[in-house]
C-alpha positions in Angstrom: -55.7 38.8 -13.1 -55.6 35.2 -13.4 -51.2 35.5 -13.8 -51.3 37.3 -10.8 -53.2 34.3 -8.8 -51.0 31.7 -10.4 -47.8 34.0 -9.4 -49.5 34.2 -5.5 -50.4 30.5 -5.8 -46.8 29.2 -6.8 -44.7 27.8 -4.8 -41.7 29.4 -3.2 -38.2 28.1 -4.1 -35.8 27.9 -1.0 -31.9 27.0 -1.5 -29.7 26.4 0.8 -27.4 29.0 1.6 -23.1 28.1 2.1 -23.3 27.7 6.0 -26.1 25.2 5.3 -26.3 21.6 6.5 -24.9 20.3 2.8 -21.9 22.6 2.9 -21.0 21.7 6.2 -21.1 18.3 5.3 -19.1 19.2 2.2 -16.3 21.5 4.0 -15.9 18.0 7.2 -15.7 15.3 4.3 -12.9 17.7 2.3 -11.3 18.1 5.3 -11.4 14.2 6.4 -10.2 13.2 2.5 -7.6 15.8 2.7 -6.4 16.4 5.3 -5.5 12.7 6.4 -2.6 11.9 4.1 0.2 14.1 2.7 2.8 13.5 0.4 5.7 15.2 2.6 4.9 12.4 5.6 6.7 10.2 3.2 10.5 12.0 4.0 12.9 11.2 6.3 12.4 14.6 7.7 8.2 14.4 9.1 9.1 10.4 10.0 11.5 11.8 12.3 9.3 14.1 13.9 6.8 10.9 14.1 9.2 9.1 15.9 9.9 11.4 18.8 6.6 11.9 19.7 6.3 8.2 19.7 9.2 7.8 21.8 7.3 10.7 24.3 4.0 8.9 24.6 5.7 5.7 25.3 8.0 7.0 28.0 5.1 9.0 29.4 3.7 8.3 33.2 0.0 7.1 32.5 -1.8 7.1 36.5 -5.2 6.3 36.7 -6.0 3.3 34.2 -4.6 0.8 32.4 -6.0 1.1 29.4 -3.1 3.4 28.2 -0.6 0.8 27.9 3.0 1.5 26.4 1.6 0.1 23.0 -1.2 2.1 22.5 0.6 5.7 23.4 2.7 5.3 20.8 -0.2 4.1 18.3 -2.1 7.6 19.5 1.2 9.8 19.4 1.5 8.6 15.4 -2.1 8.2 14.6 -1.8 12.4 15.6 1.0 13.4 14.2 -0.1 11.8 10.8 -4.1 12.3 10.9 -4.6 15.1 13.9 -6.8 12.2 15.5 -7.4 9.1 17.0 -9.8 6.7 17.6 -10.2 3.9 20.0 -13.0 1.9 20.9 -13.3 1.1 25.1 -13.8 -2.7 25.5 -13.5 -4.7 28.2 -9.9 -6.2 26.9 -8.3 -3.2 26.4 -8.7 -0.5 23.7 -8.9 -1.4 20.1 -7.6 1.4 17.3 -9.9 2.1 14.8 -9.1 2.0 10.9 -12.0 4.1 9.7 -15.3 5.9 11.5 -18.4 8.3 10.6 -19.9 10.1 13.3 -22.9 11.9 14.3 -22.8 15.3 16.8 -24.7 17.6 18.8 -24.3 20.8 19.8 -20.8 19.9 17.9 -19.7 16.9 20.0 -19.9 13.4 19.2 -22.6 11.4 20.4 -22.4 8.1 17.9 -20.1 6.7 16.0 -19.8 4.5 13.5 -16.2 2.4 13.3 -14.3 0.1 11.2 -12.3 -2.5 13.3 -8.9 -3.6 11.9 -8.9 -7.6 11.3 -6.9 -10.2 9.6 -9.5 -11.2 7.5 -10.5 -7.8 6.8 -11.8 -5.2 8.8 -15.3 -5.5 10.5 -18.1 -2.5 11.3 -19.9 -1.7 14.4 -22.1 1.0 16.3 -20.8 2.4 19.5 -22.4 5.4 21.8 -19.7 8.1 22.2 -18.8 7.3 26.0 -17.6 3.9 24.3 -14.7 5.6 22.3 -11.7 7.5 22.9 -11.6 10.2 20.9 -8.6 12.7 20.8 -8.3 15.4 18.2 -5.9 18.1 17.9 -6.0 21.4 15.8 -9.6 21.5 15.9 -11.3 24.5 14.1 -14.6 25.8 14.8 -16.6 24.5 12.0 -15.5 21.1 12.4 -15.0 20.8 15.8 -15.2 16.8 16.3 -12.2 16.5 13.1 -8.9 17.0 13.9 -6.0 18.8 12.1 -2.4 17.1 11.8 0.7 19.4 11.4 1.4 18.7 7.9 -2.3 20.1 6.4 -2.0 22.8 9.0 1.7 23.6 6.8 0.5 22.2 3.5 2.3 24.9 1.6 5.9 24.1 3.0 5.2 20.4 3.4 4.6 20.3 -0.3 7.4 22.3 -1.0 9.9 19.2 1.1 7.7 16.8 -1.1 8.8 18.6 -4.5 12.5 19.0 -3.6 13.0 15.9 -2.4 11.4 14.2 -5.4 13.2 16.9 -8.2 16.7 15.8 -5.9 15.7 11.8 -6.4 14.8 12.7 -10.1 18.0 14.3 -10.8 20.2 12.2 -9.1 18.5 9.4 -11.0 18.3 10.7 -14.4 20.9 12.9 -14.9 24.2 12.4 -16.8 25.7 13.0 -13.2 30.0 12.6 -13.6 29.6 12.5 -17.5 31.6 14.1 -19.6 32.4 15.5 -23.3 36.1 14.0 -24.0 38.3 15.8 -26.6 40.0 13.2 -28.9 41.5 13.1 -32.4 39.0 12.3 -35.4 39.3 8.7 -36.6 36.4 7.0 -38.7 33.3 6.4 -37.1 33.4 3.0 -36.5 36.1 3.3 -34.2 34.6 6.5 -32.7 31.9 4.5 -31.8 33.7 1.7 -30.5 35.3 3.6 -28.1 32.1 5.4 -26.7 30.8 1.8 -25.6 34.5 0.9 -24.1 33.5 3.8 -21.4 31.5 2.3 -18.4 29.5 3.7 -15.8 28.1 6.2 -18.5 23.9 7.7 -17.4 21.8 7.2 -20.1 24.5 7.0 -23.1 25.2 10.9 -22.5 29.1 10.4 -23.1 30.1 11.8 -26.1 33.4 11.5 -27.4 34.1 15.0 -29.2 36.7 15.0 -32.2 39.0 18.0 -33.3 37.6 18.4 -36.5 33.9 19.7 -34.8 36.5 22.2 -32.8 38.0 23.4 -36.1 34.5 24.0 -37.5 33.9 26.4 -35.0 36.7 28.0 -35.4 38.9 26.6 -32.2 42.1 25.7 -32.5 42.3 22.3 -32.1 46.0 22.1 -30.1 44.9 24.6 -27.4 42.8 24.3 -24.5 41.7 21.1 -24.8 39.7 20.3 -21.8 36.8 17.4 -20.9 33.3 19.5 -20.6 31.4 18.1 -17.3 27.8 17.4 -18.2 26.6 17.2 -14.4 24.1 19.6 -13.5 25.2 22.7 -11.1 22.3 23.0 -8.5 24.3 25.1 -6.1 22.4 27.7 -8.6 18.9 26.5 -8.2 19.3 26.9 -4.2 18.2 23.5 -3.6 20.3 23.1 -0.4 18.7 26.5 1.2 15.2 25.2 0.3 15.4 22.2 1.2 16.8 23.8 4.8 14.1 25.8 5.1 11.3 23.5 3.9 12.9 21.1 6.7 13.2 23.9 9.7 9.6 24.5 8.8 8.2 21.0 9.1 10.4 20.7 12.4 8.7 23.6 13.3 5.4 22.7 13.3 5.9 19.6 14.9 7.0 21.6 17.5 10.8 20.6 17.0 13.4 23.2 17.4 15.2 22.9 14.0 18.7 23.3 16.0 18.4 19.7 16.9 18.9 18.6 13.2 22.1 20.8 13.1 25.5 19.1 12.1 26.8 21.6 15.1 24.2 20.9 17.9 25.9 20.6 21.1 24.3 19.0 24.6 22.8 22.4 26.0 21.0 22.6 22.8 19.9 19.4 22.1 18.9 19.2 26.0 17.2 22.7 25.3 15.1 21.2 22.0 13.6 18.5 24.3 12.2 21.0 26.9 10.7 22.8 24.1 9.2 19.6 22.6 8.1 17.8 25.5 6.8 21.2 27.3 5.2 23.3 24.3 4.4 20.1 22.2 3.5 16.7 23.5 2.7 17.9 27.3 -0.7 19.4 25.6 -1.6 16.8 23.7 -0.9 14.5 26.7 -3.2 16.8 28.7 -5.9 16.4 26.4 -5.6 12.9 26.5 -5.9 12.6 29.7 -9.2 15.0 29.9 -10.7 12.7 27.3 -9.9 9.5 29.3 -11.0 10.9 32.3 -14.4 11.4 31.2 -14.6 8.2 29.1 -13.0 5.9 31.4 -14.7 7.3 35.3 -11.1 7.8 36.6 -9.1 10.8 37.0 -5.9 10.1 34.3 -2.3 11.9 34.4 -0.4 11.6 32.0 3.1 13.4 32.5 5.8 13.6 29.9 8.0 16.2 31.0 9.6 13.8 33.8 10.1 10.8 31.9 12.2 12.7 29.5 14.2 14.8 32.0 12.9 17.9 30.5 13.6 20.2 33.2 16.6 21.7 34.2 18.6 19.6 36.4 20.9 22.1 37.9 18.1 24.8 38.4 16.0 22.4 40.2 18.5 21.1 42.5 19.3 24.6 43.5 15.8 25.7 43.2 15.4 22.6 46.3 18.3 23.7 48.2 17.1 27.2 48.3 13.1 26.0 49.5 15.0 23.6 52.0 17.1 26.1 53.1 14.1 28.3 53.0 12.0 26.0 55.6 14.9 25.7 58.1 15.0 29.4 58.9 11.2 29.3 58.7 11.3 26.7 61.5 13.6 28.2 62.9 11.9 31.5 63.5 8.9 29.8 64.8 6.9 30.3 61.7 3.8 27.8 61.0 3.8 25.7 58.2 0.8 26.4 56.2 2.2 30.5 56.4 5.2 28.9 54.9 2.7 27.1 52.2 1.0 30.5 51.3 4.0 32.2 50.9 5.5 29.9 48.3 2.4 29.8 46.2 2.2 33.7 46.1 5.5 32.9 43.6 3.7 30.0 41.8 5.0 27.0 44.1 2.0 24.9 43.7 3.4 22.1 46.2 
């Protein structure tokens, strides 16, 4: 009797199940450790990728503040591409990047945050209310929807994959007994063998070997016939570095939103012209967008941001005949006595906007 009270009497355990407050907290710091760096960001191939969105952001046309200046879109284009965020704190100077910040939400949007400020002397830490930073994120999931994503954790798989064949490529090609070879000559003591291994320069790593007759007569080969220098460099054509590192290449191009015929040896003007569409249109025209929402509501203006004109990504000859047809168009309509706002409606029922 009395077990049974002390079983009714004892307290009940609760734990916290995996879509708890401490796994949540868990799953956003993983993703903020992880998901910042990557090895592959180091190649030639993601800096590239880097650089045109740089080059976007700072040709964009920024109306409505000041605040976005020509140096801070290009600090916001990287700080994207590399981290799938940035963070800049609204001061009455200008906007100040942000090194490092902790945040608080509700209802999954920031509300407080807490920043690091890069200085000379070291970085220093303040408080700011949420309508005091500028906050953009792309690639946002729903269980962390205040950290952003860059491209390369969204691709970790092939970004890792550039990272280990460009580093097995720099091991080789540092390490390897690359031009080497094993020279047939006749036996002589090995004094003078060795004497003439050291009177061969450029040798990798001591790999030359001088290779007498008598060795070849031990295993049975004549010694006369077919003498021939072995080549000790490595054959990669059989390990299909170059299609890997191709692919692993197209597919970081890719998720930058570059079209991977723009790193072709062959890539003539129509393509190159048509790869700039694609990335200012599909790619940074977004982002830009979002930017521009965030401003908005931080900064009490209306902000555009355009980056399709600055970089000519339109077609040029379809535009100039698209406006010879609507002027063309609005002559006959004038012509025929038929108002201009009937004019209006009919070009937006085919998605002319103005």
């Amino acid at each position: 009797m009395f077990g049974w009270l002390k079983s009714k009497a004892r307290p009940i355990e609760q734990r916290s199940s995996g879509a708890g407050y401490t796994a949540q907290i868990m799953q956003a710091r993983e993703s903020y450790i992880s998901g910042r760096r990557g090895v592959a960001e180091l190649t030639a191939t993601v800096q590239s990728c880097v650089s045109l969105w740089e080059g976007g952001f700072a040709m964009a046309d920024v109306s409505g503040t000041d605040l976005l200046t020509r140096q801070n879109m290009p600090m916001i284009a990287r700080a994207v591409a590399l981290n799938g965020e940035a963070v800049f704190l609204i001061t009455d100077l200008g906007l100040v990047p942000v090194t490092d910040w902790d945040l608080t939400t509700r209802n999954g949007q920031p509300r407080a945050y807490r920043l690091s400020i890069p200085e000379a002397g070291g970085p220093r830490s303040l408080t700011a209310l949420a309508a005091e930073v500028l906050h953009l994120r792309i690639g946002s999931d729903h269980l962390t929807p205040w950290i952003g994503t860059a491209p390369l954790r969204r691709s970790s798989l092939t970004g890792a994959m550039l990272h280990a064949v460009e580093t097995a490529l720099t091991t080789v090609f540092e390490d390897a007994p690359l031009g080497s070879l094993i020279v047939p000559l006749p036996d002589s003591g090995a004094g003078d063998m060795e004497g003439m291994r050291h009177a061969f320069r450029g040798r990798r790593g001591s790999t030359l070997i001088i290779e007498g007759v008598a060795q070849a007569t031990a295993a049975g080969m004549n010694p006369t016939i077919g003498q021939k220098p072995d080549q000790l460099s490595p054959d990669l054509s059989k390990s299909m570095t170059d299609e890997t590192l191709a692919a692993a290449r197209e597919g970081i191009l890719m998720a930058y939103g570059v079209l991977p015929a723009l790193a072709n040896r062959a890539t003539t003007g129509p393509v190159v012209r048509e790869a700039q569409r694609q990335l200012a249109i599909w790619t940074l025209q977004p982002i830009a967008a979002l930017l521009a929402d965030e401003a908005s509501a931080k900064l009490g203006a209306v902000v555009e941001i355009d980056t399709i004109r600055p970089l000519q990504a339109f077609d040029a000859g379809g535009r100039a005949r698209a406006l010879s047809a609507i002027v063309k168009t609005m002559a006959e309509a004038k012509e025929a006595g038929i108002a201009a706002a009937d004019v209006s409606g009919a070009m937006r029922m085919v998605d002319w906007k103005e």
